[in-house]
N, C-alpha and C positions, 0 to 999 in steps of 0.2 A: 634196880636200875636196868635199862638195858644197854647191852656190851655187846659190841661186835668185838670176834678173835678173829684176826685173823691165821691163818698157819694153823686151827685149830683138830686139824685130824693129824697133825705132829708129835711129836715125843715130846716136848715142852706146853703148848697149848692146850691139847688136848686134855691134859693134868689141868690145867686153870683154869678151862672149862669147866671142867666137875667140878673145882673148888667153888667157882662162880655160881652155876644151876643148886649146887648143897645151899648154899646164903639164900639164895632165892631171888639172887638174878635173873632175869631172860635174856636170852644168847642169842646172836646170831654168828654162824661159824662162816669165813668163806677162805677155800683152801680150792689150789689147782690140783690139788693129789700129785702132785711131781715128785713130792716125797713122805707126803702123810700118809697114811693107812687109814681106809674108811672102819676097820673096826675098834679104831682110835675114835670115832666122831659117840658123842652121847646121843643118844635117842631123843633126849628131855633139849635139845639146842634144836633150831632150825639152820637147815645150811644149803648154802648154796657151794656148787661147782666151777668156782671163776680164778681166772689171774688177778693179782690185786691190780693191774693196770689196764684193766677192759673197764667199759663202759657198764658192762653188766655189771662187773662188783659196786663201781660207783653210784650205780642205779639201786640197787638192790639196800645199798648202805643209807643212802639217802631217803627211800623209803619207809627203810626199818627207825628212823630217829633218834638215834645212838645217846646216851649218853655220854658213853665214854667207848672211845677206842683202844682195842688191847691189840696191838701190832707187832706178831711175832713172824709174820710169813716174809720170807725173806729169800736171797741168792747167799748161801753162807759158806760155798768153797773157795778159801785163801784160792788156789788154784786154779779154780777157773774166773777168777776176780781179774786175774793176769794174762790169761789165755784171750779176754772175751770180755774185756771192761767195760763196754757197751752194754752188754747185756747184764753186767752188775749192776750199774748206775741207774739203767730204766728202771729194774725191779728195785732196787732197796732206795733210790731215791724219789724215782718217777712215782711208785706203786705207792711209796706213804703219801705225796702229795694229789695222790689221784683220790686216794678215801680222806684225806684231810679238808679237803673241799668235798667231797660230797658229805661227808657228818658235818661239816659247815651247814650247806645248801640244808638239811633237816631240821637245824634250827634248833637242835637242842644238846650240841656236842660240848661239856665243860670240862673233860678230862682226854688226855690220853696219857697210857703207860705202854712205852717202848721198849721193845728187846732190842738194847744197842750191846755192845759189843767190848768188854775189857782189855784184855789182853790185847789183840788184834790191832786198838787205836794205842795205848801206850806202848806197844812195843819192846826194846830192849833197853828198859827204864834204868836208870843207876842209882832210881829210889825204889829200895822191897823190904817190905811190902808196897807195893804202888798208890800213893791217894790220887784222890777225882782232883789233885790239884795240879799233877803234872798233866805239862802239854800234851795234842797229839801228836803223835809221829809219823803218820802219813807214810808209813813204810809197804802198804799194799792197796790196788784199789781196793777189797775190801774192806779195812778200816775207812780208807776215805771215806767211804758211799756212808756205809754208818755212821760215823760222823756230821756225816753232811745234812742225812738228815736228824741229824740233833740239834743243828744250827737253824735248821730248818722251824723248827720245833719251838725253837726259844724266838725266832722272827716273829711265827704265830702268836707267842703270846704277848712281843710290843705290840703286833699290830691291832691281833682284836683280843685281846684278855684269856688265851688258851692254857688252863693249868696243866702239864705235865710230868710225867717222871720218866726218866730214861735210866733204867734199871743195866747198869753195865756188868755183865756176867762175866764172871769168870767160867771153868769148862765142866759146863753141866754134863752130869753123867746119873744113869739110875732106868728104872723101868720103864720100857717102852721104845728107850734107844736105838735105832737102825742105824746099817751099816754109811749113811749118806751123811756127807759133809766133814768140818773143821769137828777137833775134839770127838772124834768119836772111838778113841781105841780104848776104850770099857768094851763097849758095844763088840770091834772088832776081836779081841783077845777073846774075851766069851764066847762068841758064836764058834772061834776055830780050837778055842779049848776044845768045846760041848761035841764039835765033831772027830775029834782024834787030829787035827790038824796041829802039826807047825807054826807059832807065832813070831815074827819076826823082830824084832827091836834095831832099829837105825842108829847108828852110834852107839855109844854105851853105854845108854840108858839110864845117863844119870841127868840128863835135861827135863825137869820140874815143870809141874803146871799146879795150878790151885784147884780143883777138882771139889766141884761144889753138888751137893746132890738134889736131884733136881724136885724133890719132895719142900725144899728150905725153899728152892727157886718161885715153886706155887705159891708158898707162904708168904714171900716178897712182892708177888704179883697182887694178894690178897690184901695187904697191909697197904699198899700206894694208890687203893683207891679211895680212902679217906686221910690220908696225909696231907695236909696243908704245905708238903716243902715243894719244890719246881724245882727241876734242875736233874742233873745226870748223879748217880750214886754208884757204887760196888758195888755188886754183890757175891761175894767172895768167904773162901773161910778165914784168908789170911795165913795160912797155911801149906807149902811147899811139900808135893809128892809128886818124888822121880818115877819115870816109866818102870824101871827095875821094880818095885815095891809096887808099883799096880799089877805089874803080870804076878809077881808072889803071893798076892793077896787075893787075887782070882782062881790060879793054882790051887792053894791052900782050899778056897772054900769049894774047890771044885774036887779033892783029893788027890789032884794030878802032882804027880814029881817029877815032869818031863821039864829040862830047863828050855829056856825059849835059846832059839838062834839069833847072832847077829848080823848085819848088815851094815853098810857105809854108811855112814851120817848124810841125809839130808841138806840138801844146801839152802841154804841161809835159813834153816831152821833155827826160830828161839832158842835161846841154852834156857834160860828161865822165868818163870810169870809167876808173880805171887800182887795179889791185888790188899791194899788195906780196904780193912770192911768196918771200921769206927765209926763213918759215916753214917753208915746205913742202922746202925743201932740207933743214934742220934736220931736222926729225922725221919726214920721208917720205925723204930722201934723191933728192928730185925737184926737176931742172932740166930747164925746156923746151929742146930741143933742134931746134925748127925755127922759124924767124924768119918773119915775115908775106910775105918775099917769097920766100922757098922754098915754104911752106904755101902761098898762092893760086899760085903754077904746078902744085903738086901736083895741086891743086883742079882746077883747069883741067883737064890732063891727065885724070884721073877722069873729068870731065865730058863730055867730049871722046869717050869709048870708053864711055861706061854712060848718054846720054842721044839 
């Protein structure tokens, strides 16, 4: 088939790339480099240099004939979502509808698989593990924007018959990870272990996240391009680890015995996210397959020989 990624010189992308070009897909990658890495991009893809809301990406999508769109490039800081919600909206809502009409306009677009958002849209659920049944809670524009274009998504397919999956992640962590964006204190812990730095923890570090690795997350992207379900899924472990136990687990695998320092809790930071992932066994036929203390040695190891 050919796939456009977008976001594919990313820490997320870039992985479902390879998985993509190994099957023997052809790729087209188009990423602004705002926060991908070119020596994230596969040689074996073709890529263009674009915002997914210029005319260039649109062009370029539309001449490549997509079959399916794999739309991971996105505006993913909670915090500048609030700072600067204009500029959320255009990218994460404007940008998928700029390449969703142009893989229209090509004439051969039957799928897309979307990197929407878990935690983020459910928010501080009073159902946890959380299903794809509770509402969203609109509690940042980020969620919104994501969201929006999942409604988006599902409009496409009353209007003209658009299959796709909105893959709702919970907080991908794993090789390749930089310091940019929501969910990234694998990433950060590691990089200031590796240098003798001080890691800080905000409150007590017992506020929980679902922490999925991003090796399962490929595999989920892998598996939703021949699923017959539509619709938005988890993809999650189901599984609850506090910050505390990710810095010890990094520690450990790094042989550090410095404890981390604290800091004032965050305001209106989540106390906790845990996502159900039943779903996504059902209709994806996807079980995560690596546990948080397999995953952060993985990490480690990576880090270890690539920083």
């Amino acid at each position: 088939m050919r796939i456009v990624v977008t976001g594919g010189a990313g820490f997320i992308a870039s992985q479902i790339t390879d998985a993509y070009l190994a099957l023997g897909h052809e790729v087209l990658i188009v990423d602004n480099l705002s926060t991908g890495d070119r020596k994230n991009l596969n040689p074996k893809a073709r890529f263009l240099e674009a915002d997914i809301r210029t005319e260039a990406a649109a062009s370029a999508v539309e001449a490549f004939k997509p079959e399916v769109l794999n739309l991971h490039a996105a505006q993913i800081d909670v915090r500048k979502s609030v700072t600067d919600p204009r500029f959320d909206v255009d990218t994460n809502v404007g940008g998928t509808l700029n390449l969703l009409q142009a893989g229209r306009r090509g004439g051969a677009l039957q799928r897309v698989v979307y990197a929407a958002s878990g935690g983020s849209m459910y928010g501080d659920s009073l159902v946890m593990p959380t299903p794809e049944t509770e509402p969203p809670a609109g509690v940042s524009p980020y969620g919104v924007s994501k969201f929006a274009a999942e409604l988006y998504l599902n409009c496409w397919r009353a209007m003209y018959g658009l299959h796709y999956v909105a893959l709702r992640y919970a907080n991908v962590y794993g090789p390749r990870q930089n310091l940019h964006g929501e969910a990234g204190v694998v990433a950060i812990f590691a990089e200031r272990l590796m240098r003798g730095d001080p890691c800080t923890i905000y409150g007590d570090g017992g506020q929980t996240r679902d922490f999925v690795y991003v090796g399962d997350v490929v595999d989920a992207n892998v598996k939703a391009l021949t699923t017959t379900y539509c619709g938005g899924v988890n993809i999650a472990t189901s599984a609850e680890t506090d910050v505390n136990r990710v810095y010890a687990l990094l520690a450990k695998n790094l042989g550090i015995a410095t404890p981390a320092k604290y800091g004032p809790e965050r305001l209106g930071e989540q106390r906790r996210s845990v996502l159900a992932n039943a779903k996504a066994k059902q209709v994806l036929g996807w079980v995560p397959q690596v546990d948080v203390e397999r995953g952060m040695a993985q990490t480690v190891g990576w880090y270890r020989e690539n920083r």
